[in-house]
N, C-alpha and C positions, 0 to 999 in steps of 0.2 A: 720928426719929419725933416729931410734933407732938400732941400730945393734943388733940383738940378736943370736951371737955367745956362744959357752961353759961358757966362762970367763962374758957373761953378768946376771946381777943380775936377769935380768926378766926371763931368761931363764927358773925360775920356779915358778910355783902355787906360790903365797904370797909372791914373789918377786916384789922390786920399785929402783925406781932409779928418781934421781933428774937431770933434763936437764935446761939449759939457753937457750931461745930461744929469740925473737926481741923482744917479749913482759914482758919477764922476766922468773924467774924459774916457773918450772911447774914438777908436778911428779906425774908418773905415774905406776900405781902399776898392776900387773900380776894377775887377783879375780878368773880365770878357764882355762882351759885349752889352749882354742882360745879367752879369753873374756880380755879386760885391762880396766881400768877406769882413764882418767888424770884430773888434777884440779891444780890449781895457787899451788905452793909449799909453799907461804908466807901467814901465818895466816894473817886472819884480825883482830885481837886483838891487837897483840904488836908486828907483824912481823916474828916472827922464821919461821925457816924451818921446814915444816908437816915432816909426819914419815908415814910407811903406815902402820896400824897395821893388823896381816892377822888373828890373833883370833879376833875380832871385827867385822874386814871385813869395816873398819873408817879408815878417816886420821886422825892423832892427833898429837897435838901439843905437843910439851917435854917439853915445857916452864911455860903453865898454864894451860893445860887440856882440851881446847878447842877440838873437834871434828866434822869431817865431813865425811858425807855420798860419796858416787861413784859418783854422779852427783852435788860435791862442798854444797848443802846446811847445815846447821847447825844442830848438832847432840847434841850438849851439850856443857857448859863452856860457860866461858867471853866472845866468838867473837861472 
């Protein structure tokens, strides 16, 4: 469960936030109004932590450029 108070980042359009959960991180970004897309937060190339990017509307990696669509598949880059 995500709390989404003032203070939370999802709180708006094109906001993300990175959560730990039993299976490991995962993030989850804010793409419309009522609408979120979550996915592993860990690249599959060489591990870093995703980023959400909300011009794209991708997660992407800060590391090597890797990116991913709403539903985790591969968008571009090494992974």
């Amino acid at each position: 469960t995500i709390k989404l108070d003032e203070k939370s980042s999802l709180n708006k359009v094109g906001g993300s936030q990175v959560v730990e959960t039993a299976n490991g991180k995962v993030i989850v970004a804010r793409t419309g109004e009522t609408s979120f897309a979550a996915v592993s937060a860990v690249c599959t190339h060489k591990g870093a932590t995703l980023k959400y990017d909300d011009k794209a509307k991708l997660f992407a990696c800060p590391s090597h450029g890797s990116k991913f669509n709403a539903d985790g598949s591969n968008a571009g880059g090494p992974a």
